[in-house]
C-alpha positions as CSV (number, residue, x, y, z in Angstrom):
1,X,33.2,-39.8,24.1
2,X,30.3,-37.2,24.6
3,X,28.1,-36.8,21.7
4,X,27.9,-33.7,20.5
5,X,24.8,-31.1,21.6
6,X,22.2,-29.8,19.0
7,X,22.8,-26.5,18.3
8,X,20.2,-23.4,16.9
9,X,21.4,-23.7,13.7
10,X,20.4,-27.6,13.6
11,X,17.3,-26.3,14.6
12,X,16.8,-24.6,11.4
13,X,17.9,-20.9,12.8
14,X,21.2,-19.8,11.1
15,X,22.4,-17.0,13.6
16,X,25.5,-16.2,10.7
17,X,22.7,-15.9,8.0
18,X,21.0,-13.2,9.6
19,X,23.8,-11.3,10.8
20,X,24.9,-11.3,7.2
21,X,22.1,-10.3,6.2
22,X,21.8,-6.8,8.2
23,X,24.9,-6.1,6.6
24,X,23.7,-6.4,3.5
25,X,20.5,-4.6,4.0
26,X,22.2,-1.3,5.5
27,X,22.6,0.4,2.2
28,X,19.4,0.2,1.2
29,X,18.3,1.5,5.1
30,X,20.7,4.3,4.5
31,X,18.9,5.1,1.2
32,X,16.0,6.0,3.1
33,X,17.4,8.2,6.0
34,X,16.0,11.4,7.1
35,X,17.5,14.4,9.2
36,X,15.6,12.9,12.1
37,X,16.9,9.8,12.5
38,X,19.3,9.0,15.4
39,X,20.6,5.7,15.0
40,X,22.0,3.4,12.5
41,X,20.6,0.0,11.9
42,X,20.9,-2.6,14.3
43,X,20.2,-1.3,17.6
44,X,17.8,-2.8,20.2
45,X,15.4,0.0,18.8
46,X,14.9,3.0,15.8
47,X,15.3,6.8,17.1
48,X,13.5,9.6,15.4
49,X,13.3,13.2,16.6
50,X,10.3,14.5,15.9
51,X,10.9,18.3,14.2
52,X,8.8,20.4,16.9
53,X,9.1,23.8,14.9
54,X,7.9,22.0,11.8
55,X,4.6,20.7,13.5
56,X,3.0,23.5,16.0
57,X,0.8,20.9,18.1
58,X,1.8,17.5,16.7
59,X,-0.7,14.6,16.3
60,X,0.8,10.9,15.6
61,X,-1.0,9.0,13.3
62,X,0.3,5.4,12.2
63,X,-0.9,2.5,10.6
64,X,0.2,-1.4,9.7
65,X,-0.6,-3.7,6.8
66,X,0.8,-6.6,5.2
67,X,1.1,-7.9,1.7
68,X,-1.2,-10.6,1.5
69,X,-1.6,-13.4,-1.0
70,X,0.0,-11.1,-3.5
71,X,3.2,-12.9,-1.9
72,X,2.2,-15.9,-3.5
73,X,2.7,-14.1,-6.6
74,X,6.3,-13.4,-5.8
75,X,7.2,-16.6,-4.5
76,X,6.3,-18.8,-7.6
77,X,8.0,-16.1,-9.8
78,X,10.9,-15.9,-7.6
79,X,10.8,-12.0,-8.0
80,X,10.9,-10.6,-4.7
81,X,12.4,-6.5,-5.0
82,X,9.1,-5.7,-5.5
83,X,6.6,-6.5,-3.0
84,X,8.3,-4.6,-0.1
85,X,7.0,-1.7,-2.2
86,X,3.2,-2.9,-1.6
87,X,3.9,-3.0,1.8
88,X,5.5,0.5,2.4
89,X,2.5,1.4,0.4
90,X,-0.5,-0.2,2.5
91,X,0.5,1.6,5.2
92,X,2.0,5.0,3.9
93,X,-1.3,5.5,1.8
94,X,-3.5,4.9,5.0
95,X,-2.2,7.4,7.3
96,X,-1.9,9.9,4.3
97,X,-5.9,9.8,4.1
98,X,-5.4,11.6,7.2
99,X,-3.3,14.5,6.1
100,X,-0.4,13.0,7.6
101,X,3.8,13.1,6.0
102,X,4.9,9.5,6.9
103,X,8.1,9.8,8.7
104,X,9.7,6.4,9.4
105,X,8.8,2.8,8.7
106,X,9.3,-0.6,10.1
107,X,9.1,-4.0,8.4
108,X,8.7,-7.7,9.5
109,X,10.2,-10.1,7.7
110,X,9.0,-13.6,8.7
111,X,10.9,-16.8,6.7
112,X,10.8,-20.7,6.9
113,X,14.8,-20.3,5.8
114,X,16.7,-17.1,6.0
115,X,18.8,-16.6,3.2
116,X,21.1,-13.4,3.1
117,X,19.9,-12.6,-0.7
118,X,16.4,-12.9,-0.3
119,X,16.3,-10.7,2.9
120,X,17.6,-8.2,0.7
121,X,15.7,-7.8,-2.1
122,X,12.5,-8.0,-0.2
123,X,14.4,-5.1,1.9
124,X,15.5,-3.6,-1.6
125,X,12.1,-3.4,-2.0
126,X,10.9,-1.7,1.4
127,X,13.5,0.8,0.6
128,X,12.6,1.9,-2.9
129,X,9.0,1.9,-1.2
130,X,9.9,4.1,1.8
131,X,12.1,6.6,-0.8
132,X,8.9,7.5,-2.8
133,X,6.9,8.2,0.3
134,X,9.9,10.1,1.6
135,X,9.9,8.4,5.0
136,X,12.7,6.8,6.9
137,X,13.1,3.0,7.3
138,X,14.4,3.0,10.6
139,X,14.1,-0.4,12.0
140,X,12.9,-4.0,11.7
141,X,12.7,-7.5,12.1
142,X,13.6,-10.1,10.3
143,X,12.4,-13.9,12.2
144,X,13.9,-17.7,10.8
145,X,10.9,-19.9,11.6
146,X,11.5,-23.3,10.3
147,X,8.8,-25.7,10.9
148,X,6.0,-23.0,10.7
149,X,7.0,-22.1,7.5
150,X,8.2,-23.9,4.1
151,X,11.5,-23.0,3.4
152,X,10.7,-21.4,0.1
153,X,8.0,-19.5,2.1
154,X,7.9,-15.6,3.5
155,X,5.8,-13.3,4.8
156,X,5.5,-9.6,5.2
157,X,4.4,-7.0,7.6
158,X,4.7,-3.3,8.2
159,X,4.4,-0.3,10.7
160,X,4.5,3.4,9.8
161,X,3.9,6.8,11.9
162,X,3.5,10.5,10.2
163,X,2.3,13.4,11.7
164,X,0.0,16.2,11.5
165,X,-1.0,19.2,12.8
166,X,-4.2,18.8,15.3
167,X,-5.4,21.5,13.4
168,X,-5.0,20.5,9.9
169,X,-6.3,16.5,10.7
170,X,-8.6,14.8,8.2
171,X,-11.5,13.0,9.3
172,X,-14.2,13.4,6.8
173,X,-16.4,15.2,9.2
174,X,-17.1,18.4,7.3
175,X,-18.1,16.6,4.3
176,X,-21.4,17.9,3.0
177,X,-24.0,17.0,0.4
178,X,-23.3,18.0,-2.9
179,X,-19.5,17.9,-2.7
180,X,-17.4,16.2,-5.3
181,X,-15.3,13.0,-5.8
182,X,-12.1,12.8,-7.4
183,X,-10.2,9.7,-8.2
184,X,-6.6,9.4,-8.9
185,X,-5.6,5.9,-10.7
186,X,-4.4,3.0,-9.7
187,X,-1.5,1.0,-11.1
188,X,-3.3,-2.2,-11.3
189,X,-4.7,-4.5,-8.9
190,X,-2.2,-2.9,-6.1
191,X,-2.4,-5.7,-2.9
192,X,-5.7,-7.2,-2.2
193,X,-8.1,-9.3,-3.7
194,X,-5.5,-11.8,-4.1
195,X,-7.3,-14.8,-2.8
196,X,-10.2,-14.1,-5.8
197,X,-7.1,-13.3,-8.5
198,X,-5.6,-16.8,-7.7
199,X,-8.6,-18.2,-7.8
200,X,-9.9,-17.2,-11.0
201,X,-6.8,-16.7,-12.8
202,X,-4.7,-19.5,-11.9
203,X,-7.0,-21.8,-10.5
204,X,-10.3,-21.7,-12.6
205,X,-9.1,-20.4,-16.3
206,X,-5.4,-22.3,-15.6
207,X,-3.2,-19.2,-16.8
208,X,0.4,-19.5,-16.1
209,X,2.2,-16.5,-14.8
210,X,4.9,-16.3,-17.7
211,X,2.2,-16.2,-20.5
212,X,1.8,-13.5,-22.3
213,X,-1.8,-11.8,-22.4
214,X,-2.5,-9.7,-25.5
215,X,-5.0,-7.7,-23.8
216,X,-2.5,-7.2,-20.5
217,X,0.1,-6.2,-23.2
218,X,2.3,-7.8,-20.8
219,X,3.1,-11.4,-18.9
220,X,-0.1,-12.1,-16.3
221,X,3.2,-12.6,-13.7
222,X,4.3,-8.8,-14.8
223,X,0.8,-7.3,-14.3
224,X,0.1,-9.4,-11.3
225,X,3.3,-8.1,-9.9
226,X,2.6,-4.3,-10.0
227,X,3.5,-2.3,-7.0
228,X,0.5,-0.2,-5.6
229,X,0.9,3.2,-6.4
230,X,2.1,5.5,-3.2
231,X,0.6,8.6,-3.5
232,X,2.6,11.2,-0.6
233,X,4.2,13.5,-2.8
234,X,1.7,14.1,-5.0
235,X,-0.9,14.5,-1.9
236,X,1.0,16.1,0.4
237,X,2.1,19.8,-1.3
238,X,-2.1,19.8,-2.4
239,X,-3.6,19.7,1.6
240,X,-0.9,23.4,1.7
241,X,-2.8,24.6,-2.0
242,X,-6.5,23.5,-1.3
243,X,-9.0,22.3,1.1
244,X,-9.6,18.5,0.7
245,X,-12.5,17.9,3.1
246,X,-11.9,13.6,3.3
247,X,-9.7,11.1,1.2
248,X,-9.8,7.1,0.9
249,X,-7.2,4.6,0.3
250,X,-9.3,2.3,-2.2
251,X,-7.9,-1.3,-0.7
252,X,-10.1,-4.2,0.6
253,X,-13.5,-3.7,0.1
254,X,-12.5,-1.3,-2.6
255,X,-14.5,1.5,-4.1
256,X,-17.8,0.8,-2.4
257,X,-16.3,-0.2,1.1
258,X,-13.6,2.1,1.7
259,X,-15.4,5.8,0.4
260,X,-18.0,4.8,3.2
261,X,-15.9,4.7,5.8
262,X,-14.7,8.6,5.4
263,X,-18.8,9.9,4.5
264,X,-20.5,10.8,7.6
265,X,-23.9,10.6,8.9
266,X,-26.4,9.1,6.9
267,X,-24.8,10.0,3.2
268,X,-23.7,8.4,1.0
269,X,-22.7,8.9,-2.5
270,X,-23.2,8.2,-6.6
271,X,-20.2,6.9,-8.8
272,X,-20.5,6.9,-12.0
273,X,-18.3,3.8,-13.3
274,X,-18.7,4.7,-17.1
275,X,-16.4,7.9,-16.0
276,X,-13.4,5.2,-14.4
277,X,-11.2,3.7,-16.9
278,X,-11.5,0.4,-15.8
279,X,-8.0,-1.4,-16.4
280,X,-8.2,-4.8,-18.4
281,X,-6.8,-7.0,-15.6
282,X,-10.1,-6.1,-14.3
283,X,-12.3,-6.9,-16.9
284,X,-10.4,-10.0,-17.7
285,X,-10.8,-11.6,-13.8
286,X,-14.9,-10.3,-14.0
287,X,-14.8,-12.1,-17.5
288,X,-12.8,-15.4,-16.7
289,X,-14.6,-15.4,-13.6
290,X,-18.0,-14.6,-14.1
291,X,-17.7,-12.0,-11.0
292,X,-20.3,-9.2,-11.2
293,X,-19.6,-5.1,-11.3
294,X,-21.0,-5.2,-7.7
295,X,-19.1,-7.6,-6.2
296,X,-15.6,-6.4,-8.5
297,X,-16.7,-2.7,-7.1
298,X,-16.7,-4.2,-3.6
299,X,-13.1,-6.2,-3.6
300,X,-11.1,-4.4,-6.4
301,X,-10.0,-0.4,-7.0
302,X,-11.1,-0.8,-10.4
303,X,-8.7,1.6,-11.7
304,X,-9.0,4.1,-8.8
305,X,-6.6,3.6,-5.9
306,X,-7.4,7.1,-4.0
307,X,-10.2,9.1,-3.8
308,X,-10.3,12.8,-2.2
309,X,-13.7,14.6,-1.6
310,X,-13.5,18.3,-1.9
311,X,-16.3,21.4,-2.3
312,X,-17.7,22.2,-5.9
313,X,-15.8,25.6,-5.6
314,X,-11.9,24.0,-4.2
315,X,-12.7,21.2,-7.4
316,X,-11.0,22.7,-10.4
317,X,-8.7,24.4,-8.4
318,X,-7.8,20.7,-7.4
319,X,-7.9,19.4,-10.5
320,X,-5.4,21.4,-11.6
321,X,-3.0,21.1,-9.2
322,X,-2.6,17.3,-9.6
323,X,-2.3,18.0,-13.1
324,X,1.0,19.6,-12.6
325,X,2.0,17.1,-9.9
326,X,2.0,14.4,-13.1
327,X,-1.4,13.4,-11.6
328,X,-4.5,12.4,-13.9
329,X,-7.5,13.2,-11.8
330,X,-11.0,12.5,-12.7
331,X,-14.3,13.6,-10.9
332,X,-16.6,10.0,-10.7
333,X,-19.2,11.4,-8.2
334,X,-20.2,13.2,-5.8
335,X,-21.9,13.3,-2.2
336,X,-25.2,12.5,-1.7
337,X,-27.6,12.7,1.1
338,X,-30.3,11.2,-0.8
339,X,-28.3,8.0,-0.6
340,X,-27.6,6.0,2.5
341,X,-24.5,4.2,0.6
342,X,-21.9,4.5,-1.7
343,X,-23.5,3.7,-4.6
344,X,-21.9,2.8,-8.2
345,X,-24.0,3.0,-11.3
């Protein structure tokens, strides 16, 4: 009598699993789903048509991220309809910088076992992410790789594309000396700088992520597990009200790093730190840690995750309007020719 053949699923793929899962996942796809969008989860690939009366001469600008370490975060609290929010956000808030509406959004989902309730909270969470930046999720990937992965382990990856009018593109170019910096606050740590959190949280002081921290006012799990802030619909309605010369998406590298990137020439700029309300997360990893202000400045937001550079005369104007968008702007700096970096005092 033969033996009987391996099969994929003794491999460690469960074909069944994942079909289940896309079922599972389409309501929170459909949440998402724009005019524009031509097919329904599950094909081969995701259609958008692209509204040509809306944009006069169209220019596609996309971006991709992950989560990072911050998974590592989710996986020993198994809490997981959370971090797909991060991830929407990485990317949407990077191609905003650029003036551009995110329109649709693709993840991947990579897993040492695929199980069907997992896949959809983590896409629970995409969705949720993707429905406060107003963009479609329109497609995706979700791959069982056993062997290269523990089974308790995931990761998570992203792809979005907005558009913008050529003429209405952000690039930081007209920035000029003297013009003024405006923060708009973070919710927390947001997704990077994981690797130093761990390390001097978890590893160095010993905290466990179900204590509760006085100065936190919450569990270090519950603050460590704050989505980033997505910041589209605030931005978005101010680029038609006001002209924002440049914007940065405070990430890796944060304050110092990331406002470089959008000053051009041989500026830079003065931040004044006593003007950011630093959040006590931060000051408990600088404190626990013994990391100094530059080197916090150069991983973490510090309080600020997005920054927009306007004129002295557009400022108020500005600041206004993202009062009654629920914002709470604050001006930290300005431009500077008489400094070659971004620097924070």
């Amino acid at each position: 009598m033969d033996k009987p053949g391996l099969s994929y699923q003794a491999a460690g793929v469960n074909i069944d699993a994942a079909n289940q899962s896309v079922d599972m996942i389409k309501k929170w796809v459909n949440r998402t789903k724009r005019p524009e969008v031509l097919a329904e989860i599950g094909s081969f690939g995701g259609f958008f048509a692209l509204d040509i009366a809306k944009f006069k001469e169209p220019v596609l600008v996309s971006g991709t991220d992950g989560v990072g370490t911050k998974l590592k975060i989710s996986q020993m609290m198994d809490i997981h309809d959370t971090v797909g929010i991060d991830l929407v956000a990485m990317c949407v808030n990077d191609i905003l910088v650029h003036g551009a509406e995110p329109l649709f959004f693709l993840d991947y989902i990579a897993l040492g076992k695929l199980e069907p309730v997992l896949v959809e909270a983590l896409v629970k969470g995409v969705s949720e992410g993707c429905f406060q930046a107003g963009c479609s999720l329109i497609g995706g990937e979700t791959a069982e790789m056993p062997g290269f992965y523990q089974e308790d382990e995931y990761d998570l990856a992203g792809f979005s594309v907005g558009a913008v009018d050529r003429s209405r593109l952000i690039n930081g170019s007209s920035i000029e000396d003297g013009d003024i910096i405006i923060g708009l606050p973070s919710s927390g740590i947001h997704s990077n700088g994981y690797s130093l959190v761990r390390k001097v949280l978890l590893e160095k002081a010993g905290l466990k992520l179900d204590s509760y921290i006085d100065e936190l006012g919450k569990t270090l799990g519950e603050e460590l597990l704050t989505p980033t802030r997505i910041y589209v619909k605030s931005i978005l309605p101010l680029l038609d009200e006001v002209e924002i010369k440049g914007m940065a998406h405070i990430t890796g590298g944060g304050i110092i790093e990331n406002l470089q990137r959008i000053i051009p020439g041989k500026m830079g700029a003065f931040i004044d730190s006593s003007l950011i309300e630093v959040k006590p997360v931060f000051d408990l990893i600088a404190r626990l840690g013994g990391v100094k202000k530059g080197e916090m400045f150069r991983t973490f937001n510090m309080g600020i995750g997005y920054m927009l550079v306007t004129s002295p005369q557009q400022c108020d104007k500005t600041l206004n309007y993202l009062h009654i968008k629920g914002e709470k702007p604050i001006v930290i700096g300005r431009v500077s020719s008489e400094a070659e970096r971004v620097v924070v005092k």
